[in-house]
The first five atom37 places (N, CA, C, CB, O) and aatype in JSON, in Angstrom:
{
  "aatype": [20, 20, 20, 20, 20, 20, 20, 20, 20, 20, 20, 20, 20, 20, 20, 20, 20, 20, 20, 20, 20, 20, 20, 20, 20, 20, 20, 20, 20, 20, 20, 20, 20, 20, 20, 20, 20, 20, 20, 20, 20, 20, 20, 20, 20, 20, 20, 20, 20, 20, 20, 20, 20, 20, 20, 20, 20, 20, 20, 20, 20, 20, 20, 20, 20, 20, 20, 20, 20, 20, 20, 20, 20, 20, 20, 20, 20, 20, 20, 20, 20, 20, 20, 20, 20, 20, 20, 20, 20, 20, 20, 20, 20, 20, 20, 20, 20, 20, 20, 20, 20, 20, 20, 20, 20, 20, 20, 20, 20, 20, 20, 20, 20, 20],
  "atom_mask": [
    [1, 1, 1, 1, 1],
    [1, 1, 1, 1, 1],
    [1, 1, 1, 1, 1],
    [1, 1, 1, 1, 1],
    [1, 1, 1, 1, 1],
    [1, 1, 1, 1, 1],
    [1, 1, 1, 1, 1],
    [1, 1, 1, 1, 1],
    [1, 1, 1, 1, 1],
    [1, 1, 1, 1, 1],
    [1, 1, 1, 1, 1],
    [1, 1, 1, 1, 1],
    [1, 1, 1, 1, 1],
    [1, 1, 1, 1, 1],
    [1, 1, 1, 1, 1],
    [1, 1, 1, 1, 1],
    [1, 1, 1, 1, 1],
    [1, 1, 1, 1, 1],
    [1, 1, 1, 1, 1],
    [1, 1, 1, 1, 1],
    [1, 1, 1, 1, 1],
    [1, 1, 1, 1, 1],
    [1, 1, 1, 1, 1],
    [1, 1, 1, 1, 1],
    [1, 1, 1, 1, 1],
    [1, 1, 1, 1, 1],
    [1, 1, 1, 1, 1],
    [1, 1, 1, 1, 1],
    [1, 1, 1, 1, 1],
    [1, 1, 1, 1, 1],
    [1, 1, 1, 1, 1],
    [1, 1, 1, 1, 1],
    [1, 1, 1, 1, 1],
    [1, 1, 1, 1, 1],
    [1, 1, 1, 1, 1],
    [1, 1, 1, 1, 1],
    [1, 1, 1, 1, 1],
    [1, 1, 1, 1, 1],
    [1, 1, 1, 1, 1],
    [1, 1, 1, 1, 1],
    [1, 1, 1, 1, 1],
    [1, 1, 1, 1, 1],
    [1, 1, 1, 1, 1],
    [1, 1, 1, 1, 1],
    [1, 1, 1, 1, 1],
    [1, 1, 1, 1, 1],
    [1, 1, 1, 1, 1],
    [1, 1, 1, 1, 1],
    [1, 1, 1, 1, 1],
    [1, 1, 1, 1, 1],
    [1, 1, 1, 1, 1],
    [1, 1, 1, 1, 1],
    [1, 1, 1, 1, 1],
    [1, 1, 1, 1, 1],
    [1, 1, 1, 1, 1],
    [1, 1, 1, 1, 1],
    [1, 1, 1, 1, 1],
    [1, 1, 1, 1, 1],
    [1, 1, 1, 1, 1],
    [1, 1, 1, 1, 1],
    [1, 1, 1, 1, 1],
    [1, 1, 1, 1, 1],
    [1, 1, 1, 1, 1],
    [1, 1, 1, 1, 1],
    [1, 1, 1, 1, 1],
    [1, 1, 1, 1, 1],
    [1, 1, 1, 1, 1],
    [1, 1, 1, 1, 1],
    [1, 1, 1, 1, 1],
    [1, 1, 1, 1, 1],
    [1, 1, 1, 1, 1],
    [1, 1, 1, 1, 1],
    [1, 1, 1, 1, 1],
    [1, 1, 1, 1, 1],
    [1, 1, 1, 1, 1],
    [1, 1, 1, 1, 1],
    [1, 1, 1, 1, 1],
    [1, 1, 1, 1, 1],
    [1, 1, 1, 1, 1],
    [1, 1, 1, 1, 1],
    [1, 1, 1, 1, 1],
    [1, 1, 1, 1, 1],
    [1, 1, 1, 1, 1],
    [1, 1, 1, 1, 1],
    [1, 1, 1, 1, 1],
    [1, 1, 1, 1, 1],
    [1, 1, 1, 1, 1],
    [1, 1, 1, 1, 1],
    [1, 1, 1, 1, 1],
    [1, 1, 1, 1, 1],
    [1, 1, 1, 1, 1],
    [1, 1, 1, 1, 1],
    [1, 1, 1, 1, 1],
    [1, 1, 1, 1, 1],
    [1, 1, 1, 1, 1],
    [1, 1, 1, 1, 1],
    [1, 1, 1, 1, 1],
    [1, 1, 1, 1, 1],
    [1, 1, 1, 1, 1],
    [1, 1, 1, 1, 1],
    [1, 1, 1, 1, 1],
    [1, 1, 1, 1, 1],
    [1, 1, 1, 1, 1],
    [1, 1, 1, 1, 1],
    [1, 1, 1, 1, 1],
    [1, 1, 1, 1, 1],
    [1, 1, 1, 1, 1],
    [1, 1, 1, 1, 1],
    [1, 1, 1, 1, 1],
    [1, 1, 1, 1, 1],
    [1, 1, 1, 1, 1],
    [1, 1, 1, 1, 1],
    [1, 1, 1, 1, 1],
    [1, 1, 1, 1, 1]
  ],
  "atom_positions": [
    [[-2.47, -66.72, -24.62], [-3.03, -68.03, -24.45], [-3.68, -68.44, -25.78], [-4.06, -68.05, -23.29], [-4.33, -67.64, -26.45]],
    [[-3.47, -69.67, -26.12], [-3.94, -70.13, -27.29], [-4.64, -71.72, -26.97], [-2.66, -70.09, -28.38], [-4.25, -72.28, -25.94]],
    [[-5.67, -72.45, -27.87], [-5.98, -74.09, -27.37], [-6.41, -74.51, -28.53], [-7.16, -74.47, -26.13], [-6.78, -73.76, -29.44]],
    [[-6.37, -75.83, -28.58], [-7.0, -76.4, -29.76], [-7.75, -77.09, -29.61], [-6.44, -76.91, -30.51], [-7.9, -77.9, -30.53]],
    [[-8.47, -77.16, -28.64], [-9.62, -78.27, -28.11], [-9.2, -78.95, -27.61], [-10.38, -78.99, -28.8], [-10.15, -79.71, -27.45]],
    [[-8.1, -79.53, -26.98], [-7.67, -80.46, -26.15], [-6.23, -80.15, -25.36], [-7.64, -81.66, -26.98], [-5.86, -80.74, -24.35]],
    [[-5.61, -79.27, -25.95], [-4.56, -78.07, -24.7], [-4.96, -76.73, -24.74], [-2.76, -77.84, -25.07], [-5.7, -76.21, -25.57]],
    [[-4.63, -76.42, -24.14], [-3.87, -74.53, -23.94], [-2.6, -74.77, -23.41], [-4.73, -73.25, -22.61], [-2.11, -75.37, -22.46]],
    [[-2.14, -73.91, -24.65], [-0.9, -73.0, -24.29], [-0.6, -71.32, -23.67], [-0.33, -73.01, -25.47], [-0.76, -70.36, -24.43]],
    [[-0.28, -71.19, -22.62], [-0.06, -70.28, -21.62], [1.13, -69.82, -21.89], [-0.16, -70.72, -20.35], [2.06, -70.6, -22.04]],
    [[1.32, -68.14, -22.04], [2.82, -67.69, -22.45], [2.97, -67.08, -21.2], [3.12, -66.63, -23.86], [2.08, -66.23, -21.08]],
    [[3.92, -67.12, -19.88], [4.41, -66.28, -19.15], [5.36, -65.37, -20.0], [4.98, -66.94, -18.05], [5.85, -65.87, -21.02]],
    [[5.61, -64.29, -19.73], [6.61, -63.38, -20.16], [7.27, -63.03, -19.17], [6.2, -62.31, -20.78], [8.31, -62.45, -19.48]],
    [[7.02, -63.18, -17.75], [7.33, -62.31, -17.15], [9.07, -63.02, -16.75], [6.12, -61.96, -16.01], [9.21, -64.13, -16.25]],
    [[10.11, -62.19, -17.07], [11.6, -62.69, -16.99], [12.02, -62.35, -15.31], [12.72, -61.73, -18.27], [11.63, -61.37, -14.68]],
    [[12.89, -63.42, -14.82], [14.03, -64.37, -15.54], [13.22, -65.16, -15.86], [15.28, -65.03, -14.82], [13.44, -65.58, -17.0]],
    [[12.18, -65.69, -15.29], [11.13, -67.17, -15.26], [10.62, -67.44, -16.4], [9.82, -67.17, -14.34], [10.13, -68.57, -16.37]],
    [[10.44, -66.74, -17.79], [9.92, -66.53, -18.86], [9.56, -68.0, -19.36], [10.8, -65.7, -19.69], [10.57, -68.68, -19.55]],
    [[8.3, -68.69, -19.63], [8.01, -70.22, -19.93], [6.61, -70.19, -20.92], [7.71, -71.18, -18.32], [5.7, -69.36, -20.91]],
    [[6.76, -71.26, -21.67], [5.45, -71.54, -22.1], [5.29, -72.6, -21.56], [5.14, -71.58, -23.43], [6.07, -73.54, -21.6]],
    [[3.76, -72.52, -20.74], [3.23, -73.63, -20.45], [2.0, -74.66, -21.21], [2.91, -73.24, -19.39], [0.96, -74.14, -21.64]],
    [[2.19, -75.86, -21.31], [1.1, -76.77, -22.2], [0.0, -77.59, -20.71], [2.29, -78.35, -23.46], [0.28, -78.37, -19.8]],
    [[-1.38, -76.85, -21.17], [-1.98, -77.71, -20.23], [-3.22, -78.36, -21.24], [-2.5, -76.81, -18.76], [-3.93, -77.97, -22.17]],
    [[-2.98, -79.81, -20.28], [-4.06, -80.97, -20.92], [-5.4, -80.45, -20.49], [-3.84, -82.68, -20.27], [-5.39, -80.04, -19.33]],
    [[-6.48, -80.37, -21.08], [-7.75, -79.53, -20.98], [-8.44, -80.57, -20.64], [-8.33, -78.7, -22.2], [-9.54, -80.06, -20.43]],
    [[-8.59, -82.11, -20.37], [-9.06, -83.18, -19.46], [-8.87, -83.12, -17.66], [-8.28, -84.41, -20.02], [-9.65, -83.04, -16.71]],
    [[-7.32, -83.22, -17.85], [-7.44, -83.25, -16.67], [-6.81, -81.54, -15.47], [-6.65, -84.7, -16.54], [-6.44, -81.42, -14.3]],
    [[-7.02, -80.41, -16.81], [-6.3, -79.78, -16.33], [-5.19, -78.96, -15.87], [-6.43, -79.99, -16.25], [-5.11, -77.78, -15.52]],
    [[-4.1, -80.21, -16.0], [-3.06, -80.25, -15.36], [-2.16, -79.54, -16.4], [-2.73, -81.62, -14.89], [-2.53, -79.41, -17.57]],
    [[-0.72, -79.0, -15.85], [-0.14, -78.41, -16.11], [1.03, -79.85, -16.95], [0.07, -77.41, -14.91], [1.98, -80.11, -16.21]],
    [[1.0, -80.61, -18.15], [2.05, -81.47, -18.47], [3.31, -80.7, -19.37], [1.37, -82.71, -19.26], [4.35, -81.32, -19.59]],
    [[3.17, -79.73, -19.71], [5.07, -79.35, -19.81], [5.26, -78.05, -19.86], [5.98, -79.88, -21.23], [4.32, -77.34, -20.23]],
    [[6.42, -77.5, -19.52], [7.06, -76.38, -18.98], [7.99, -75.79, -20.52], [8.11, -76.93, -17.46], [9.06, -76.33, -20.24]],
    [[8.15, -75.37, -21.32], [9.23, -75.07, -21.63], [9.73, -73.75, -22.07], [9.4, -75.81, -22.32], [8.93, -72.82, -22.06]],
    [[11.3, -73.48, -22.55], [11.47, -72.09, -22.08], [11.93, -71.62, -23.73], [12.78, -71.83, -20.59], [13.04, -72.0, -24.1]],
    [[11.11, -70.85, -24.67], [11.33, -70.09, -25.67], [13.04, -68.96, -25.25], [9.68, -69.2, -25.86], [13.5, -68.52, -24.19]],
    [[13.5, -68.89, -26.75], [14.8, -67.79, -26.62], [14.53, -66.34, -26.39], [15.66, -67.75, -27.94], [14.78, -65.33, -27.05]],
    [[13.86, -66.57, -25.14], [13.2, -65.08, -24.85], [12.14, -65.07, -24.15], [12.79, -64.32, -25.99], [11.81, -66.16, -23.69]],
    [[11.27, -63.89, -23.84], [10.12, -63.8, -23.02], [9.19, -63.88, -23.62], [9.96, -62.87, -22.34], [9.02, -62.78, -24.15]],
    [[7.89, -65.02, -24.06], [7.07, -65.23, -24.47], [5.63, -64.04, -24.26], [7.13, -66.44, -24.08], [4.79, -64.16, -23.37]],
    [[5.62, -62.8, -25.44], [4.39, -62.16, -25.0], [3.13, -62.69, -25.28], [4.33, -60.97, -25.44], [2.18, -62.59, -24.51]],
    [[3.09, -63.19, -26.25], [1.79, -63.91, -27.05], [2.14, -65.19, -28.24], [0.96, -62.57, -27.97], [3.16, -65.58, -28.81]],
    [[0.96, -65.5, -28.24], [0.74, -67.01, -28.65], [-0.51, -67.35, -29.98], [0.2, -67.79, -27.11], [-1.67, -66.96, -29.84]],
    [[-0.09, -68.08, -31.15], [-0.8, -68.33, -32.24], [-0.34, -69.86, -32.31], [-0.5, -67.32, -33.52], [0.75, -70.34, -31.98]],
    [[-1.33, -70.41, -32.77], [-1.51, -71.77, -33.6], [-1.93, -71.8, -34.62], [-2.18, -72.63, -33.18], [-2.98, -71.18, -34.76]],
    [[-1.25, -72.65, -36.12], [-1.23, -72.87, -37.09], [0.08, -73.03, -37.96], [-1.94, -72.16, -37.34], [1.26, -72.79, -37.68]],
    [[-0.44, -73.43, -38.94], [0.36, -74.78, -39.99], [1.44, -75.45, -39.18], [1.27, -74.16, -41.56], [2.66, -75.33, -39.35]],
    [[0.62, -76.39, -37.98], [0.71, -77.41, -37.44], [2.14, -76.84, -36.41], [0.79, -78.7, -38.58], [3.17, -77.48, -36.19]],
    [[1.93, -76.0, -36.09], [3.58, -74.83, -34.58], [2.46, -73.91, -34.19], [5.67, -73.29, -35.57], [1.45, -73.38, -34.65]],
    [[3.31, -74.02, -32.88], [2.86, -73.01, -32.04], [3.51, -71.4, -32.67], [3.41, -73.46, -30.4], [4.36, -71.66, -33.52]],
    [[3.39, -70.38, -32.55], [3.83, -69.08, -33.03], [4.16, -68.43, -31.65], [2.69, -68.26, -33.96], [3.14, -68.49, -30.96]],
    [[5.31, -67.74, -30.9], [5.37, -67.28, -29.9], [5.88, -66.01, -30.49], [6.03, -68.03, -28.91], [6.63, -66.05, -31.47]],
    [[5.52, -64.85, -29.94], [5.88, -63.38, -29.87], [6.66, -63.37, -29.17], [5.05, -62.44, -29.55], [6.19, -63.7, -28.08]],
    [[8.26, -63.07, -29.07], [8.71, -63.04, -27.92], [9.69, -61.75, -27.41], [9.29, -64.24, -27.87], [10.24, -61.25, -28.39]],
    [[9.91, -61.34, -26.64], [11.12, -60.59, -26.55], [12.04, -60.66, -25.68], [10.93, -59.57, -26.52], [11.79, -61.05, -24.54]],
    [[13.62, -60.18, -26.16], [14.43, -60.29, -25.67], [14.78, -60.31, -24.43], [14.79, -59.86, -26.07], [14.16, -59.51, -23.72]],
    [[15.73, -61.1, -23.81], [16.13, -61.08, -22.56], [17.22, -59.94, -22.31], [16.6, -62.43, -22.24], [17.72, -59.15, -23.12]],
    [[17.45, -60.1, -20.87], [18.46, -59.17, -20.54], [18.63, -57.5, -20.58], [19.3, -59.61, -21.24], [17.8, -56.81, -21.19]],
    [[19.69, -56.95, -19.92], [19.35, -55.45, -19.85], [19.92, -54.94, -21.53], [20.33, -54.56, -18.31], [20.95, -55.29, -22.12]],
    [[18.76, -53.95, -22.01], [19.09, -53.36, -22.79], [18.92, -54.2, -24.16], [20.23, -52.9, -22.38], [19.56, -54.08, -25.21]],
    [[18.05, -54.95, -23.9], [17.57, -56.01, -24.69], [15.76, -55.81, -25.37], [17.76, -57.38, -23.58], [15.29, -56.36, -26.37]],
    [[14.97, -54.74, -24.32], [14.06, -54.68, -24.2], [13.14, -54.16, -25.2], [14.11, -54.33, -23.34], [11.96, -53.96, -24.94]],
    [[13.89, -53.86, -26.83], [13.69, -53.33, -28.07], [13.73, -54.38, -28.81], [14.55, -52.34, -28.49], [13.15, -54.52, -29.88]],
    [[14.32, -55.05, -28.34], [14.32, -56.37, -29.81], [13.3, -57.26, -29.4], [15.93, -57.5, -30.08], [12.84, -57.47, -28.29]],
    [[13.01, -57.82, -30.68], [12.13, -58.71, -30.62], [12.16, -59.85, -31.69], [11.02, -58.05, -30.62], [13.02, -59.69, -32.56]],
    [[11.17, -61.27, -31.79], [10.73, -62.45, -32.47], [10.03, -62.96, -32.76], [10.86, -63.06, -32.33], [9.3, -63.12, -31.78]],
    [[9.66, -63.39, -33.52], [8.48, -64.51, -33.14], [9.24, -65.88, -33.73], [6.71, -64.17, -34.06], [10.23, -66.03, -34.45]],
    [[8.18, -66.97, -32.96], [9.6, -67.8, -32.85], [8.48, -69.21, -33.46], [10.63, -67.94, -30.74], [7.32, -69.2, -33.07]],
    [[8.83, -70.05, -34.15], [8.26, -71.31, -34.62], [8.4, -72.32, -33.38], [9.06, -71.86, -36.0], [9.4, -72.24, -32.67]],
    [[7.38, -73.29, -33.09], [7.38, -74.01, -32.23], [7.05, -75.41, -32.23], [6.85, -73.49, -31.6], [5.96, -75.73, -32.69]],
    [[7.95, -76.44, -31.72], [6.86, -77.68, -32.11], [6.39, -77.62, -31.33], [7.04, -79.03, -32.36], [7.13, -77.47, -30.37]],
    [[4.72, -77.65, -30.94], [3.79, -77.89, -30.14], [4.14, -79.45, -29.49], [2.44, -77.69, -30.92], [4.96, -79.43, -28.58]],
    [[3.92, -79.98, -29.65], [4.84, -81.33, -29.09], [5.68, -81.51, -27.55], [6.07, -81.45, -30.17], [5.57, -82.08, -26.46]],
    [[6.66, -80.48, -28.42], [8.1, -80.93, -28.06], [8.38, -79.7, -27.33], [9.2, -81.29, -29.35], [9.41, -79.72, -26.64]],
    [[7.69, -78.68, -27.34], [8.76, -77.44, -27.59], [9.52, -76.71, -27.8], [9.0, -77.15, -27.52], [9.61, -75.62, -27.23]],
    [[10.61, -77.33, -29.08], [11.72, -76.78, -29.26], [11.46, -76.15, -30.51], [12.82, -77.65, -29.19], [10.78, -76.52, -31.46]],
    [[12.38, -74.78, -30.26], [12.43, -73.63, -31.48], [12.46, -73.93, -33.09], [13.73, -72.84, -31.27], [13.66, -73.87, -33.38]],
    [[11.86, -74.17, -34.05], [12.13, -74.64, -35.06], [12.98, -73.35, -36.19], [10.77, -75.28, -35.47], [13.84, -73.56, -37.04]],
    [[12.27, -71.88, -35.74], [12.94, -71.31, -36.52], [12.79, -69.72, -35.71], [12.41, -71.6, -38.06], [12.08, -69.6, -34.72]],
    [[13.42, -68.78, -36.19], [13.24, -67.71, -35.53], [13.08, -66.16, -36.19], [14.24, -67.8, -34.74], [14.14, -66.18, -36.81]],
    [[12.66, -65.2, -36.42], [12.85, -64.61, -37.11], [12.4, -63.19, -36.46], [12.41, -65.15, -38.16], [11.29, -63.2, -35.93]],
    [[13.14, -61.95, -36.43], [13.83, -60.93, -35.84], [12.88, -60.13, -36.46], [15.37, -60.7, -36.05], [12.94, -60.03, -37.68]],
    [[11.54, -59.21, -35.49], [11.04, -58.27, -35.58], [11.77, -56.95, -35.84], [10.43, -58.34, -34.71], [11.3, -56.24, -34.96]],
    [[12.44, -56.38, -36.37], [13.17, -55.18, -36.55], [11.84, -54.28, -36.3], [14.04, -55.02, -38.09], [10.69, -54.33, -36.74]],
    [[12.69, -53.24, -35.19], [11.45, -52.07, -35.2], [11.26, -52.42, -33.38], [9.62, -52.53, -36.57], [10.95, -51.39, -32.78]],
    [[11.38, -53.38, -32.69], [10.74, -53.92, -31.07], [10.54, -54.83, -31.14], [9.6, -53.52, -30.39], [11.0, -55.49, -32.06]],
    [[9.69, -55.4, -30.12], [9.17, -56.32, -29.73], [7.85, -56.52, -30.48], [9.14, -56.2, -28.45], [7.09, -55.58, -30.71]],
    [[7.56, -58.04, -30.95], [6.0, -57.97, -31.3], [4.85, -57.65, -30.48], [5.63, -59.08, -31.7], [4.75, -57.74, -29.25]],
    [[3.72, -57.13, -31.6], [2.44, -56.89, -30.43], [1.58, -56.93, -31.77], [2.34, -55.13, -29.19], [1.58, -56.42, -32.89]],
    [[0.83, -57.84, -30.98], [-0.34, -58.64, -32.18], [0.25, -60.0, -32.81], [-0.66, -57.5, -33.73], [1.48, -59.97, -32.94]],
    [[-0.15, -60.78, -33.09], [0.18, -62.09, -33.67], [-1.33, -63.01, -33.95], [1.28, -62.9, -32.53], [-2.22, -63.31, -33.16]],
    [[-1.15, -63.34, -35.67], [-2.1, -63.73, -35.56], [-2.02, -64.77, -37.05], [-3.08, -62.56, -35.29], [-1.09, -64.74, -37.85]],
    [[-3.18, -65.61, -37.16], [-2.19, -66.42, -38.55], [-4.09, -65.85, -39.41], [-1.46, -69.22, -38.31], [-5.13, -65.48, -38.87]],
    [[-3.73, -66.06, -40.84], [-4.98, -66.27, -41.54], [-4.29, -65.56, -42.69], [-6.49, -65.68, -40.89], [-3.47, -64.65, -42.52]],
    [[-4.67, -66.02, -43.83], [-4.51, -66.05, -45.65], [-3.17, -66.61, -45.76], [-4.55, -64.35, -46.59], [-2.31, -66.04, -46.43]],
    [[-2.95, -67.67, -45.16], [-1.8, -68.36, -45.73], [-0.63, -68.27, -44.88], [-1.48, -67.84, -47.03], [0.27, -69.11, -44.96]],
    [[-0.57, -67.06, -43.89], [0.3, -66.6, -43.3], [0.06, -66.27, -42.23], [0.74, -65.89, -43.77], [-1.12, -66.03, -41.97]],
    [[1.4, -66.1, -40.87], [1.46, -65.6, -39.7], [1.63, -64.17, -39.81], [2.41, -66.21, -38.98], [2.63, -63.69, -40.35]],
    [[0.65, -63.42, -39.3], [1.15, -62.15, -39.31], [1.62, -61.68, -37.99], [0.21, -61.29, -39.82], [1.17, -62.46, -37.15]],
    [[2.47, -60.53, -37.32], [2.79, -60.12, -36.1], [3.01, -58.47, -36.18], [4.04, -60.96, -35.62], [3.47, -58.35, -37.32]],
    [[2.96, -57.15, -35.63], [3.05, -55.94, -35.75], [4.65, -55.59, -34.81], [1.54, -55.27, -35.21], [4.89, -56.06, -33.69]],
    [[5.4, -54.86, -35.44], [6.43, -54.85, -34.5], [6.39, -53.58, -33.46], [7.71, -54.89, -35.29], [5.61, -52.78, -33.99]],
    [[6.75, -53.16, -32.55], [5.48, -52.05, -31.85], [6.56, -50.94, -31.87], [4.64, -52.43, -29.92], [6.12, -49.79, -31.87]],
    [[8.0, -51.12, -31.91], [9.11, -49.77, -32.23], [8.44, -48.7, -33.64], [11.02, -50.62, -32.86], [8.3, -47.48, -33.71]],
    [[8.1, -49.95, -34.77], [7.64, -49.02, -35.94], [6.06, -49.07, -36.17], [8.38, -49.49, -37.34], [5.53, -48.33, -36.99]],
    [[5.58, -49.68, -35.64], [4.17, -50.18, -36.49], [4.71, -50.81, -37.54], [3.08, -49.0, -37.09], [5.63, -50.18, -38.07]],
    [[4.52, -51.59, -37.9], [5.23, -52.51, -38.93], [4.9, -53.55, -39.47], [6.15, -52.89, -38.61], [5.93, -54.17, -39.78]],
    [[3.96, -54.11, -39.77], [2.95, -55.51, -40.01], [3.85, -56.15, -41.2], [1.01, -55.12, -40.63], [3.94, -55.91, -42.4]],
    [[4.52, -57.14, -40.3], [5.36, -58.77, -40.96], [4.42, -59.75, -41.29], [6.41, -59.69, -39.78], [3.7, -60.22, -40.41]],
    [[4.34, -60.12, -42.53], [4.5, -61.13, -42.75], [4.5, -62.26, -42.94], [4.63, -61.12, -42.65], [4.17, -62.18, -44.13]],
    [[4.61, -63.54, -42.74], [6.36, -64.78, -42.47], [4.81, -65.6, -43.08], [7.63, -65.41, -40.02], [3.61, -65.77, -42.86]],
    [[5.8, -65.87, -43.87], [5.61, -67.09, -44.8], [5.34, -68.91, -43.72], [7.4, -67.06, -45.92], [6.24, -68.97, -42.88]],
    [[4.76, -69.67, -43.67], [5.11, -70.64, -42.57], [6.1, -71.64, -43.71], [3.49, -71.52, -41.68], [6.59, -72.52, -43.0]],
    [[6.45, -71.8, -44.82], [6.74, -72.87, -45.68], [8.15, -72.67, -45.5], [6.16, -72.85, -47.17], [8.95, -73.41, -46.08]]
  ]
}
């Protein structure tokens, strides 16, 4: 879960249903649903995208992993980029950059947002 003073974003992971949800922090309410290329574990905001941790769908899928660029907006994927090593665990942004740990190696990525 992540907010910026006026949403939260909610990552279900749990698959097939796997969604990020955007809720308006006025009234509450749940205003959009949408579904990342994968199972959303965790959630960062900054240089203006959402950051989703995600991992793979399907059997035998359960090693790979992403973190995935987001328009907060819109929700659609802007870019994607392949944790080698698992699935992410940890995600977090600060000195310029998104960082994420990949949990197959211990492995601390990274990713440039530019």
């Amino acid at each position: 879960m992540v907010a910026d003073g006026t949403t939260v974003w909610v990552a279900d992971g749990c698959w097939p249903n796997a969604a990020i949800s955007r809720i308006d922090t006025r009234t509450n309410a749940v205003v959009d649903t949408f579904v990342p290329g994968g199972n959303p574990v965790m959630l960062a905001l900054g240089f203006g995208s959402l950051w989703a941790g995600v991992t793979a769908n399907g059997v035998g899928a359960v090693h790979k992993g992403f973190v995935e660029r987001i328009d907060p907006a819109t929700g659609r994927v802007l870019g994607k980029i392949a944790t080698d090593g698992g699935p992410p665990f940890g995600l977090a942004i600060g000195a310029g950059s998104v960082w994420a740990v990949a949990t197959g190696t211990g492995t601390v990525l990274r990713i440039q947002p530019s």
